[in-house]
C-alpha positions as CSV (number, residue, x, y, z in Angstrom):
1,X,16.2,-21.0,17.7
2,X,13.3,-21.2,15.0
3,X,15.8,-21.5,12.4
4,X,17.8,-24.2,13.9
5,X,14.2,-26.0,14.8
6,X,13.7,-25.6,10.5
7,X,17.0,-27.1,9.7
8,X,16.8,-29.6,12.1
9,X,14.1,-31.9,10.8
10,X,15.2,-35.2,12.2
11,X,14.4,-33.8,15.4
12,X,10.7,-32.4,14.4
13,X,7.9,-33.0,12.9
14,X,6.7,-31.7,10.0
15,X,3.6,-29.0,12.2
16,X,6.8,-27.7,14.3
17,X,8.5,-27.4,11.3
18,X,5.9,-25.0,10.3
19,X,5.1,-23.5,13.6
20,X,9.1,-22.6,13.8
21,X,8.7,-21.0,10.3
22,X,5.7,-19.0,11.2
23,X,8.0,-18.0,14.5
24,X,10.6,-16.5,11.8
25,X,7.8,-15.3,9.9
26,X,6.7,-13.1,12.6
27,X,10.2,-11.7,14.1
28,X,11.5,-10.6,10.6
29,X,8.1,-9.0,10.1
30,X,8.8,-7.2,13.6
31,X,12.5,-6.9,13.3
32,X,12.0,-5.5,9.3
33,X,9.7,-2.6,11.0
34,X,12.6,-1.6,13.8
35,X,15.1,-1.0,10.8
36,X,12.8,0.6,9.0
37,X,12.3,3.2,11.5
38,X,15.4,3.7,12.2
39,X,16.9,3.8,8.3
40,X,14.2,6.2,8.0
41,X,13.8,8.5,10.9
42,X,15.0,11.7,9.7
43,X,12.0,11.5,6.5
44,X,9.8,10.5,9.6
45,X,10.5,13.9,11.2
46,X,10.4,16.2,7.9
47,X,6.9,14.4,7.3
48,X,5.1,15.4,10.5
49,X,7.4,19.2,10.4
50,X,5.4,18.9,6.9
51,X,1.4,18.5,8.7
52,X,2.0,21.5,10.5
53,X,0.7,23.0,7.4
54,X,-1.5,20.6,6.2
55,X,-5.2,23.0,6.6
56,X,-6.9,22.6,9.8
57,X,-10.8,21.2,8.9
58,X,-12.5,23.5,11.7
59,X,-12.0,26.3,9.8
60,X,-13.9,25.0,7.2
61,X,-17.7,25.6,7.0
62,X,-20.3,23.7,5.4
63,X,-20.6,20.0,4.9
64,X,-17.1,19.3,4.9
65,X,-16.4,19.9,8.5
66,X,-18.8,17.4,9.8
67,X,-17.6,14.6,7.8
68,X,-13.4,15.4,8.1
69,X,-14.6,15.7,12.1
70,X,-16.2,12.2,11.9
71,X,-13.7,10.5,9.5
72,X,-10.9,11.5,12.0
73,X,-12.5,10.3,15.3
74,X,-13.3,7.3,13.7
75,X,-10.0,6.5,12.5
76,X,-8.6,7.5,15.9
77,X,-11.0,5.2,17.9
78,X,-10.8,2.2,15.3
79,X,-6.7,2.6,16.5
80,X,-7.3,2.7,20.2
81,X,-9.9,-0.6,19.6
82,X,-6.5,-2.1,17.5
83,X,-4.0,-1.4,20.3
84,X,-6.5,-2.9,23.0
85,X,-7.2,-5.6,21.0
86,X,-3.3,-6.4,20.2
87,X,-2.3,-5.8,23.9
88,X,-4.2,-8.7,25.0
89,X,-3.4,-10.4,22.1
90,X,0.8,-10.0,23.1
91,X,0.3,-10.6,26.4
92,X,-1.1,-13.9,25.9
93,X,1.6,-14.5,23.2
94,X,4.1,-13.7,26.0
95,X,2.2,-16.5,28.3
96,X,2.2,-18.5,25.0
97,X,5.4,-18.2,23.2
98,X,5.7,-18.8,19.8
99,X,7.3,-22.4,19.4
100,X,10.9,-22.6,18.3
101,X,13.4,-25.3,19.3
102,X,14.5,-24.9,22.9
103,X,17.9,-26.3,24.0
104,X,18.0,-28.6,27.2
105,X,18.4,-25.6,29.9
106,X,17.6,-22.9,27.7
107,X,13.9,-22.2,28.4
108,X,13.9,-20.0,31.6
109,X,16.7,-18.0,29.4
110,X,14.2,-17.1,26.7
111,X,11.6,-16.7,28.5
112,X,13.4,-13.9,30.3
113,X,14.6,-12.7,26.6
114,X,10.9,-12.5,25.3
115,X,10.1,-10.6,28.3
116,X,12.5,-8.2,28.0
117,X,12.3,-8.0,24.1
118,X,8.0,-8.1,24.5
119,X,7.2,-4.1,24.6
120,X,9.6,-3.6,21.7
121,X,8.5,-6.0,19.3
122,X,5.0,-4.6,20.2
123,X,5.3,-0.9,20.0
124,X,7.3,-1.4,16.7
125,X,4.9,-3.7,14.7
126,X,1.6,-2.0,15.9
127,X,2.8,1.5,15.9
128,X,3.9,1.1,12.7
129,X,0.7,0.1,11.1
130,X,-1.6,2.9,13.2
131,X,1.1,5.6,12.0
132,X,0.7,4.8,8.3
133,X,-3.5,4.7,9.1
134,X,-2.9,8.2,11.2
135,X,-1.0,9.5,8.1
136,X,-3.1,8.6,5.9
137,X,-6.1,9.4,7.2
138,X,-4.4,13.2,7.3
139,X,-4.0,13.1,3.9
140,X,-7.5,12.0,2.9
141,X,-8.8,14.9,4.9
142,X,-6.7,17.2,3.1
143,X,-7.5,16.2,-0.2
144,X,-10.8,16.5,0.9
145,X,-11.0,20.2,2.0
146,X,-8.9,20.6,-1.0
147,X,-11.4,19.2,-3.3
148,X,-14.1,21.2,-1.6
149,X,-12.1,24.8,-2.2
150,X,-12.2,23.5,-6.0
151,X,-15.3,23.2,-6.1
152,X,-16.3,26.4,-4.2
153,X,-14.0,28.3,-6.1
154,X,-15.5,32.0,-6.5
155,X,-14.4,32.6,-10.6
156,X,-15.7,36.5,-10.2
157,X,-14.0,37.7,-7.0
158,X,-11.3,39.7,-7.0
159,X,-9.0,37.1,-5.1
160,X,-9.4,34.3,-7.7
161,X,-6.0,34.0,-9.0
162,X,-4.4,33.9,-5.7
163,X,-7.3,31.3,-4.4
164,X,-6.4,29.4,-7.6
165,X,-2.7,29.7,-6.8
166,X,-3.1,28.7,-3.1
167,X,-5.0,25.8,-4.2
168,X,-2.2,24.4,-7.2
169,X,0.5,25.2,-4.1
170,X,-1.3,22.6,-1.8
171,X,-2.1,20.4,-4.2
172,X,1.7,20.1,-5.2
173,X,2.6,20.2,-1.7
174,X,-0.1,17.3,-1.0
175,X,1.9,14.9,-3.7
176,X,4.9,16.0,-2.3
177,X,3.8,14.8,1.2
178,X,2.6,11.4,-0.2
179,X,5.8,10.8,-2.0
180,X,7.6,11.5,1.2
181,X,5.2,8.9,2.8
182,X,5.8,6.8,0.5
183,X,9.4,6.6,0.7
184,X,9.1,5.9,4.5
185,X,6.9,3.2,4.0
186,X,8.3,1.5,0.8
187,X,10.1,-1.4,2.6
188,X,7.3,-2.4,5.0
189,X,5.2,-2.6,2.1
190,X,7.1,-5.4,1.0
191,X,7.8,-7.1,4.1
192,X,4.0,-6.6,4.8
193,X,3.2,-8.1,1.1
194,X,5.5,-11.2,1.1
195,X,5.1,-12.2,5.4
196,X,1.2,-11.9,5.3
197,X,1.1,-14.5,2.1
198,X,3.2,-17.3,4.2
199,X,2.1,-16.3,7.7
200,X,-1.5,-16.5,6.4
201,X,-1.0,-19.6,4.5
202,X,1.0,-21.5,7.4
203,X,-1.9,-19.9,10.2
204,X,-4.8,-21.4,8.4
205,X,-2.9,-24.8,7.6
206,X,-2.0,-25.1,11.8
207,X,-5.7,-24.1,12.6
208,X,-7.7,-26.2,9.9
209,X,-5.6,-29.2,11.7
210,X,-6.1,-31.5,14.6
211,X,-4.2,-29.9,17.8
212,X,-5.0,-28.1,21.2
213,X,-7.0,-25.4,21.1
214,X,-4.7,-23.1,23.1
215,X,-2.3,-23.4,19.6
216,X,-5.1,-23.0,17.3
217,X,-6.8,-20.2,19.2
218,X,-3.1,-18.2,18.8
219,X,-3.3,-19.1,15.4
220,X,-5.5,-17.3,14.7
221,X,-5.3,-14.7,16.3
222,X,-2.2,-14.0,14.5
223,X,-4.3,-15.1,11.4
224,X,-6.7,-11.9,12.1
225,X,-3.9,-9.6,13.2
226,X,-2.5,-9.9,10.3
227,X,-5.6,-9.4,8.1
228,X,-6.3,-6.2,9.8
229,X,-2.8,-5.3,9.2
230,X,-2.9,-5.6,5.6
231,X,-6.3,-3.8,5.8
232,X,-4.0,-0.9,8.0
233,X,-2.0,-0.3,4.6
234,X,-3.9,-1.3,1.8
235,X,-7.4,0.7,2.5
236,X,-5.9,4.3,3.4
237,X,-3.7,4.0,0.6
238,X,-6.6,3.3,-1.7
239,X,-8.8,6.0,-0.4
240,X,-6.2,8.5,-0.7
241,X,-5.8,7.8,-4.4
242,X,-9.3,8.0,-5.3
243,X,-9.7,11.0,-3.2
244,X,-6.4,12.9,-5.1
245,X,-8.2,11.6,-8.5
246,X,-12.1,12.9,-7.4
247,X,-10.2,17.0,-7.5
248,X,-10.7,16.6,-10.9
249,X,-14.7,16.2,-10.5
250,X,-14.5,18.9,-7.7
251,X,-12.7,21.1,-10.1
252,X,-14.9,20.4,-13.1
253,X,-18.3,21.1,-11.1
254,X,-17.1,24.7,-9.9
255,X,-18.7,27.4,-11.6
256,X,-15.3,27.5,-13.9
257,X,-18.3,29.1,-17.1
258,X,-19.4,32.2,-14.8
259,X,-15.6,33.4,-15.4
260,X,-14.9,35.8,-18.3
261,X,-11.5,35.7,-18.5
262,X,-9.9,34.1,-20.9
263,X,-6.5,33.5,-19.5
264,X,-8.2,32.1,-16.4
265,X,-10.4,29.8,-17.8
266,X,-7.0,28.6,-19.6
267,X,-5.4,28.0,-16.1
268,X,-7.9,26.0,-14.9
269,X,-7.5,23.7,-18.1
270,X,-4.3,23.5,-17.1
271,X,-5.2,22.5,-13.3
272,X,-7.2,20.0,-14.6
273,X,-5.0,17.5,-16.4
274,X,-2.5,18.4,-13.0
275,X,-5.0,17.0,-11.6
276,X,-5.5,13.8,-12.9
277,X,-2.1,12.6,-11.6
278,X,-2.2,9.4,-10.4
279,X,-1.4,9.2,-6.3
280,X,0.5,5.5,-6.0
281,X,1.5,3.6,-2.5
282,X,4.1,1.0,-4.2
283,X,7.4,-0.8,-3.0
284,X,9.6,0.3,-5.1
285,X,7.6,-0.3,-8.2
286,X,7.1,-4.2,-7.4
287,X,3.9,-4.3,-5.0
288,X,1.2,-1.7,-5.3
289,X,-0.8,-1.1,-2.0
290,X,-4.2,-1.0,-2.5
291,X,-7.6,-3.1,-2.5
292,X,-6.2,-5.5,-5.2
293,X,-3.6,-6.3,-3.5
294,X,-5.4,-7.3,0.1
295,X,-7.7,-9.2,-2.3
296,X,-4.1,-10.8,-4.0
297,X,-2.8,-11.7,-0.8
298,X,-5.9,-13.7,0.5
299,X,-6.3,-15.6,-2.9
300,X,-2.2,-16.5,-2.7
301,X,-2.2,-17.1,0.4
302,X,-5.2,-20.1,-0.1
303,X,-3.6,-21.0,-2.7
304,X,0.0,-21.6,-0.4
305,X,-2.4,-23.3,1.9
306,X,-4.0,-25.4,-0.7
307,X,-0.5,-26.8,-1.4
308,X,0.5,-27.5,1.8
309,X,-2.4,-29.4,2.5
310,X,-1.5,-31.3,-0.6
311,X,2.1,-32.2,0.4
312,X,0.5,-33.0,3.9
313,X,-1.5,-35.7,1.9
């Protein structure tokens, strides 16, 4: 019904032209997530059968523990504030649908359809974005305590080599699990990249413009979801490649000199240009998920905005 309200502009104006866009906008975003799942579910399942051996923090002792026990709570409060947030935030989308064209007789139908349809394109589009911050989060934290074994790495113990061995293992295994992440996530990344530029453009052009508040205020809303959302994808993804980059420094400020072997002070040569391997979050090569790209999508997204309001003119 938003299309038809697009391709039907004799019968609009040129705001419910846009409001019937950002409609689409926001149901291929949702619908786009549902696929994904579903095209993807069996690499969903190896990934978490692949945490069960991710290294468990409280084992840890020193300063590490405390701050892998705070980042986590953190991260899993910050997604318990996002879901509260969004619930209210559908439920009054559900008392306020989006606007699309309605056919004389049609409204109590779809109203009944959103109603129905409400929890699904909710649990899809928000636990989508908390699953890829729950993920990564995981990740940081391992990287972390892996960081922290390099750099407490005992070079005159007897166990060295195999401490040096378990280490390489879960390093590789840590790319492995980011690859794998990566995969799953590869298509949202670019429905997340390319719906966030026009949702965000066509939200602040609604809201900067004369109307009732109960419109603008949904505005943005949606405006802020979907900044947080891009924040959901973009900031993990960041930390965790700084994080797999810092094992380098980790590895470099262990006591590598107090070693006198030769051949392992060669190995951990070779460990350390492993460890410069860059970690990336990408979709398919085109759109890299990190901090430059949240910045990216705000800039392009004014810049949309700017040319609407020009065309407006």
């Amino acid at each position: 019904m938003a299309i038809i309200g697009i391709v039907k502009p004799e019968e609009t104006n040129s705001f419910f032209t846009l409001e019937c866009l950002q409609t689409c906008i926001l149901l291929s975003h949702t619908i786009g997530k549902q696929v994904n799942y579903y095209m993807n579910s069996n690499k969903i399942v190896k990934f978490l059968q692949m945490t069960t051996e991710f290294w468990e923090f409280e084992t840890f002792q020193g300063t590490i523990h405390p701050e892998s026990n705070f980042l986590f709570h953190t991260v899993r409060k910050m997604i318990r504030y996002y879901f509260l947030v969004t619930t209210f935030g559908f439920i009054f989308f559900l008392i306020n649908p989006p606007v699309c064209y309605v056919p004389e007789g049609w409204e109590l139908f779809l109203r009944i359809v959103r109603a129905l349809t409400f929890w699904s394109y909710y649990t899809s589009t928000m636990a989508t974005d908390a699953f890829f911050v729950a993920c990564g989060t995981l990740l940081l934290i391992q990287f972390k305590l892996l960081g922290h074994k390099f750099k407490n790495l005992d070079t005159q113990s007897q166990e060295k080599w195999n401490n040096l061995r378990q280490n390489v293992k879960h390093q590789i295994f840590l790319h492995r699990s980011c690859k794998l992440l990566n995969q799953i996530f590869a298509v949202v990344f670019l429905i997340q990249f390319l719906n966030s530029i026009a949702a965000l453009a066509i939200s602040i052009f609604i809201f900067s413009k004369p109307g009732s508040w109960n419109n603008r205020f949904k505005t943005l809303f949606y405006l802020v979801v979907v900044l947080f959302e891009n924040a959901f994808y973009c900031v993990p993804a960041e930390l965790v490649s700084a994080e797999a980059l810092k094992i380098c420094d980790q590895l470099f400020a262990s006591k590598w000199y107090e070693s006198n072997v030769a051949q392992f002070r060669k190995s951990l040569v070779i460990v350390l240009c492993c460890t410069q391997k860059v970690i990336k979050f990408s979709s398919f090569g085109l759109v890299e998920m990190n901090l430059q790209t949240f910045v990216l999508i705000s800039k392009t997204a004014l810049s949309f905005y700017a040319f609407l309001n020009q065309l407006k003119r």
